[in-house]
Structures are given as C-alpha cells and as structure tokens.
C-alpha positions as CSV (number, residue, x, y, z in Angstrom):
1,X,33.0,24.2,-4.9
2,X,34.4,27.4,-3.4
3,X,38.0,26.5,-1.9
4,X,39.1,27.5,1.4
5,X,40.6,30.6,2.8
6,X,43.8,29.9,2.7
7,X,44.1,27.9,-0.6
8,X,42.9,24.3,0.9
9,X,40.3,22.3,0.2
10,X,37.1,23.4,0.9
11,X,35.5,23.2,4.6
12,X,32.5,20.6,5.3
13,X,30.4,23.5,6.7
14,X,31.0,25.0,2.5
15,X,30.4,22.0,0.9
16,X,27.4,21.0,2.7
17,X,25.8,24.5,1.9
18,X,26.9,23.7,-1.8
19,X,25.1,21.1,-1.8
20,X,22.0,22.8,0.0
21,X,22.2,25.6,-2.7
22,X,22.5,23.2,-5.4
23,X,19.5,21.1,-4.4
24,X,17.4,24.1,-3.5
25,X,18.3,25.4,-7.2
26,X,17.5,21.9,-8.8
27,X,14.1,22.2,-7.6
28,X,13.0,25.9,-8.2
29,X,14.9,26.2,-11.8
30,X,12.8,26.4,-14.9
31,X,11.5,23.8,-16.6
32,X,13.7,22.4,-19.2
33,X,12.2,19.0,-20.5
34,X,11.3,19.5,-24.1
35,X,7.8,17.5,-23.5
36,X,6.6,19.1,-20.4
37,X,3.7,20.4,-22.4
38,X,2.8,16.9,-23.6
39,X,3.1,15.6,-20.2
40,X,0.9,18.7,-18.9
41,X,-2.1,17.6,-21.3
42,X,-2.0,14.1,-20.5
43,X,-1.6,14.7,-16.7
44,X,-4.8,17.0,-16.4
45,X,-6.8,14.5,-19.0
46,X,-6.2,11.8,-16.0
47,X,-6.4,14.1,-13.2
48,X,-10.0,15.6,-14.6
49,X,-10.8,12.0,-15.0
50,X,-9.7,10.6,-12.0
51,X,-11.4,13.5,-10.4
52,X,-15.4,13.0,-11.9
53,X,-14.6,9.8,-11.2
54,X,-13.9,10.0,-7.2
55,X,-16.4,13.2,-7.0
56,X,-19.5,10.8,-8.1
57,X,-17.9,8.2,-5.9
58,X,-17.8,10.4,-2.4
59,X,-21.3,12.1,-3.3
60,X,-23.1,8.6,-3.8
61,X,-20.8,7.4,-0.3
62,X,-22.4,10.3,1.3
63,X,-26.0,10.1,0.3
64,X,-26.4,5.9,0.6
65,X,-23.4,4.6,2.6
66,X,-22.0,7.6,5.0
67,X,-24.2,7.4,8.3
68,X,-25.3,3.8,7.7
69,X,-21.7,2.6,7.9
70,X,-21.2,4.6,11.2
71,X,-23.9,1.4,12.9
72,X,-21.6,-1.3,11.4
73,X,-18.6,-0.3,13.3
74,X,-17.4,-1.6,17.0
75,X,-18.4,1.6,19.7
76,X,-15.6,4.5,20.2
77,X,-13.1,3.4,22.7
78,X,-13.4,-0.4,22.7
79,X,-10.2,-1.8,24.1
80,X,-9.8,-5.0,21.6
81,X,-9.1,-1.8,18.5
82,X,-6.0,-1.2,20.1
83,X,-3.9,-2.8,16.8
84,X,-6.4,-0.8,14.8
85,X,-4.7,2.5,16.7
86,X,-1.3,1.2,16.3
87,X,-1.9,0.9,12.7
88,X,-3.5,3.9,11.9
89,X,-0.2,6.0,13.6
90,X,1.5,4.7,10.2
91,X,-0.9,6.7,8.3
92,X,-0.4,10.3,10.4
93,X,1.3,13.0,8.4
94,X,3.6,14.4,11.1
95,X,5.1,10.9,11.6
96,X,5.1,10.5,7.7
97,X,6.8,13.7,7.4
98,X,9.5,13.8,10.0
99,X,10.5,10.7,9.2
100,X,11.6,11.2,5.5
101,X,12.6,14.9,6.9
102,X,15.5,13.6,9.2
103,X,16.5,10.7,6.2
104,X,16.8,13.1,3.6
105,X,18.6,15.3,6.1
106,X,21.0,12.5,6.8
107,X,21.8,11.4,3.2
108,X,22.9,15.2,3.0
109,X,24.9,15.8,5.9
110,X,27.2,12.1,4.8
111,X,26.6,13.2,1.3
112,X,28.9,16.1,2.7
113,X,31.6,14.0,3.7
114,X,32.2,12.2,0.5
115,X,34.2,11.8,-2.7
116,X,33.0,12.6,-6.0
117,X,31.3,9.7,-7.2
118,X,30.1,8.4,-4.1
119,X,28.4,12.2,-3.6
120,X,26.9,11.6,-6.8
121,X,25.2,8.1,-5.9
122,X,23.8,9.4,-2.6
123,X,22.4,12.9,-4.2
124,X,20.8,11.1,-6.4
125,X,19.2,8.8,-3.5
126,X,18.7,12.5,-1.7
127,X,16.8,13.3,-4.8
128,X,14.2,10.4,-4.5
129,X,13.6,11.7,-1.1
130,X,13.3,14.7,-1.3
131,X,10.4,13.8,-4.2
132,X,8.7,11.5,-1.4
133,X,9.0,14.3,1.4
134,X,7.2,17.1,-1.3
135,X,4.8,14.1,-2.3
136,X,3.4,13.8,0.9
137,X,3.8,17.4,2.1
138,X,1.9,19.4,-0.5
139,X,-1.4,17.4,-0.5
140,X,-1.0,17.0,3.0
141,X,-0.8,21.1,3.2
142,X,-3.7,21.2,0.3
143,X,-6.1,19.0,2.6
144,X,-5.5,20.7,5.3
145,X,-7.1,24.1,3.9
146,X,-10.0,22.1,2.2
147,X,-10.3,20.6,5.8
148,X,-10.8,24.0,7.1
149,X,-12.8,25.1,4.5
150,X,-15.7,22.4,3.9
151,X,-15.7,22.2,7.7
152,X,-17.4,18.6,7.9
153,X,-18.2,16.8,11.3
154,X,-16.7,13.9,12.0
155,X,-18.9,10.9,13.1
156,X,-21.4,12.2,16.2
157,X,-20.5,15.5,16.7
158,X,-23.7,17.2,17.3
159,X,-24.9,13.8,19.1
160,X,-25.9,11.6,15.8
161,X,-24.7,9.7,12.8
162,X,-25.1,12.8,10.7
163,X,-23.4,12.5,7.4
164,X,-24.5,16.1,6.2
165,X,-23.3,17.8,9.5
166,X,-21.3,21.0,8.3
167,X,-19.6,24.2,9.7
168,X,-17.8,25.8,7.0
169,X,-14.8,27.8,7.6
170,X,-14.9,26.2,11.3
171,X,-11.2,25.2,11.2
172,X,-11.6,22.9,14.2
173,X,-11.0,19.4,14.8
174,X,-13.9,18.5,15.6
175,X,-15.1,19.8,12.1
176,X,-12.0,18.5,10.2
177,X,-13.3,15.0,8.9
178,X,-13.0,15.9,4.7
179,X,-11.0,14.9,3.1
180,X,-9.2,12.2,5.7
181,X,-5.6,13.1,6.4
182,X,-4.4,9.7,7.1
183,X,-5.8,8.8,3.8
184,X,-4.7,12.1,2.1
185,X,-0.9,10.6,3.6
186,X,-1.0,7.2,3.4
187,X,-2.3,7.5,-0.7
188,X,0.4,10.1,-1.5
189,X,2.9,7.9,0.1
190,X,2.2,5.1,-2.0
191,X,1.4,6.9,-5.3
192,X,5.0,8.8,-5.0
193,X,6.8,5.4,-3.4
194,X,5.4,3.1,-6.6
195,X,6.4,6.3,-8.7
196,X,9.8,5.8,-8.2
197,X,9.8,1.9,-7.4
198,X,6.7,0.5,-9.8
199,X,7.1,-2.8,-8.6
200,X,6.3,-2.0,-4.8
201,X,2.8,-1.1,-6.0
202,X,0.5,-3.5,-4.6
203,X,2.1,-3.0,-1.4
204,X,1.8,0.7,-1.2
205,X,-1.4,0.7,-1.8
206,X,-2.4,-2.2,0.3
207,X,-0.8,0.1,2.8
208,X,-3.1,2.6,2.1
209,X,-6.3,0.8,2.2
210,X,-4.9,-0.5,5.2
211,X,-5.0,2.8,7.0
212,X,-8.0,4.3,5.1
213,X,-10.2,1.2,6.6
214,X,-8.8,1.9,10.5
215,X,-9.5,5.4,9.9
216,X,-13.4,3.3,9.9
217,X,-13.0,1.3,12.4
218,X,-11.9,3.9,14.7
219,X,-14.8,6.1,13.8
220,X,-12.8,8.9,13.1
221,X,-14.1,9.8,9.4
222,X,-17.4,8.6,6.8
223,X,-16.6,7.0,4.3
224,X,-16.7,9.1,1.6
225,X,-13.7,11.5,3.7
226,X,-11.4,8.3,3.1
227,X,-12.0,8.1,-0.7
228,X,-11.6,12.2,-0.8
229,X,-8.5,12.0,1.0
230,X,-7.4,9.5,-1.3
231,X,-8.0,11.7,-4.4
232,X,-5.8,14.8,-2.7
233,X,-3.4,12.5,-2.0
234,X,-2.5,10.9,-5.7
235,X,-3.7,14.1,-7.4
236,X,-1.0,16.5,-4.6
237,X,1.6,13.5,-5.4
238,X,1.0,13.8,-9.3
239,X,1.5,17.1,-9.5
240,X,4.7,17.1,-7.3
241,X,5.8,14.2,-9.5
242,X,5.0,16.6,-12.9
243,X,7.2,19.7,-11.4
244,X,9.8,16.7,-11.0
245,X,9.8,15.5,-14.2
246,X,10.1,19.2,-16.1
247,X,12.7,19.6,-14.4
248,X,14.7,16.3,-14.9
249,X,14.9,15.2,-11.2
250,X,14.2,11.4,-10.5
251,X,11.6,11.4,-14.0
252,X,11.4,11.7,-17.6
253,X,9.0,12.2,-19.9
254,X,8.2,9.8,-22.9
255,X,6.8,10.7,-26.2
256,X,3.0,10.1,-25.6
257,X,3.5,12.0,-22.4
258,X,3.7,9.1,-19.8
259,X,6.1,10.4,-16.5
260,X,8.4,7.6,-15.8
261,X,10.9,7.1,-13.0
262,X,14.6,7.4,-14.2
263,X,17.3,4.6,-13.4
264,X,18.0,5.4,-9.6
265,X,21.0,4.0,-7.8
266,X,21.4,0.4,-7.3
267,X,21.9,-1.7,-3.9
268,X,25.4,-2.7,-4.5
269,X,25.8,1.0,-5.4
270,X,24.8,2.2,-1.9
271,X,26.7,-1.2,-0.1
272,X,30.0,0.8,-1.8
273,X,29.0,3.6,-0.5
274,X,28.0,2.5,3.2
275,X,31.6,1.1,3.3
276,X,33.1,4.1,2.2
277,X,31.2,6.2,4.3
278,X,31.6,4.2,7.6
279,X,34.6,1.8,6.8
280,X,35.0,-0.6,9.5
C-alpha cells in the first residue's frame, strides 16, 4: 500500500483503489495453474457433450412438444398466476445482477476499512462474488446476442401457437423468446452458487426449475427456449468458472482435470469479522 503524503498511513480513498487494482489485476492476469490445459480438455469434452445432448433435446421440444404445450397452460393474464409472476421476478437478470453488484461492492468498500487479516477473510468472500456476478453476467450477455440473432417469437405473436415463427436479426422483444433469459439466469446462478457451495445443489437447481416452469405458465417462452436457456446458462457459468480456476481464484484444478471449489472462509470467520467491522 502506497503511504500517505505526509509520511502517515495510507488514506481509505488509496487503499480502497488498492484493492480495486488488485482485484481488477487478479482477474485479467495470465493463467498460472500448471493443469489448465488438462482442465481445458476435460471442460470442452463435457461442454461438447452437454451440448448434443441439450441440442437434440430443444429440436425434439420444438418439433413434438413446443406449440402443443402452449393449449395446456392457463390464458395470458389470469389473475390467480399472480404467485407465478412474483416468482418468476427471482429469475430476471437485472434483479440477479444488481443485487450481487451492490454486495460485492459492499464487502469492498468495509473490506477498505479493515486490518490485515480481517481484509484477507472478506477478499476472499469478495472473490466468491465477484465469480457469481461474472457467472451470471457473461451468459446472460451471450444470450442476449443469440436472442437477437435467432430472433424467435414468443408464444402468439403473429396470432397462433406457432413454434417455428422466426425473424432473424429482429432484435425485438417480441422476437426475443430463444434461449429464455430467466432460465439463461436462474441456471447460471445455481451452476456457479453449487460451484462454490456443492452441497446447496439440489436447491439451486430446484430454484431453477422453479423459474424455468413459470416462465410456462406465464406463456412467455416454448419449451424448448427454457431448456436452451438452461444450456447458456451452465455452459456461460463453466467457462467463467475455468478462467477462475487458471487463475487460482476461488478453484483449483485436480489431476484428472476436475475444477473444484477451494476452502472459502468459514462462518465463525465472518462472525469475527462482523464484530470487528461494526463493534457494538
């Protein structure tokens, strides 16, 4: 840390932009784990795989389920889904996004304030974030150019249950329905948050399903836009994870190439710091 001008300990305003800096530098450095390559191979194997998988899935969804599934939901705008829109706001990527925006942005700014080992525990916290926030934002970025690009209809536009209803290149939300970007959200979100936490799995994705099926109910995409959205959302949130992990931040990288989560801080790590950050 840069002292002072006159000789004193540095300013909060310096050692929050050291911290900035240092962050900013973490992410963008070059890769230094000596298995990244090994982790690259077995990464694409599953994300090739994953992906013929969930392509044959969402082509058979839009030839035999896509416009039958439209007749099985309740009509647009019946007042008893209300719940259904309340749930689906958990799924919206601006919601999503802000919200682990202004957390990682206040772990900083107290991370600022702090000694040296109490710094250290919350950074590393920041870290973790910061993974989640990137997570979410990059496949939520990717689907929104594929969005623009394949320029699918949503349910009725054009006056029918037309699963095959396209205007490439439209960029409008009217012709915005693949992939889903509840579901592109809501399955990043829980790939990254059972990344980090394995044992919150079945909730996360639970979570996801969750939102995926009220983005159904509500009409607002086919099927097969749910299950798309879900594939940019794990495959955006496992490559984020990867450019993590070659770089040492939050992951490391076993010998057969498997991306694991590194020891984070623990609760009674955080109570110590709480009470050293606000003492009562």
């Amino acid at each position: 840390m840069t002292p002072g001008a006159r000789g004193g300990p540095p300013s909060y305003v310096t050692e929050l932009g050291a911290i900035v800096a240092g962050a900013l530098r973490q992410l963008v450095r070059q890769p230094s784990h000596s298995r990244r390559a090994v982790a690259a191979r077995y990464w694409a194997r599953r994300m090739l795989l994953l992906t013929a998988l969930l392509a044959v899935v969402i082509a058979v969804l839009m030839v035999a389920l896509d416009a039958t599934e439209i007749g099985w939901m309740p009509p647009r705008g019946t007042a008893a889904l209300w719940p259904v829109r309340i749930i689906t706001d958990f799924g919206k990527s601006a919601y999503v996004l802000w919200t682990l925006a202004l957390l990682l942005l206040a772990l900083v700014l107290i991370a600022a304030k702090l000694g040296a080992w109490r710094r250290v525990v919350l950074l590393s916290l920041a870290t973790r974030v910061q993974f989640l926030f990137l997570a979410v934002l990059v496949p939520v970025l990717i689907g929104d150019v594929l969005k623009g690009v394949i320029g699918r209809g949503r349910p009725f536009v054009g006056g029918e249950a037309n699963a095959f209803n396209f205007s490439h290149f439209a960029w409008s939300e009217a012709y915005a329905s693949l992939p889903s970007g509840h579901a592109t959200t809501a399955f990043a979100l829980a790939f990254a948050v059972s990344a980090l936490w394995p044992r919150t799995m079945a909730w996360m994705f639970g979570y996801a399903i969750l939102i995926a099926v009220s983005r159904l109910v509500l009409l607002a995409h086919h099927p097969s836009d749910v299950v798309a959205g879900a594939l940019t959302g794990i495959i955006g949130a496992m490559a984020v994870r990867y450019w993590f992990a070659a770089r040492r931040l939050a992951f490391t990288i076993q010998p057969d190439g498997r991306i694991v989560a590194l020891p984070g801080p623990s609760l009674d790590q955080l109570k110590k710091v709480a009470r050293g950050a606000f003492p009562s």
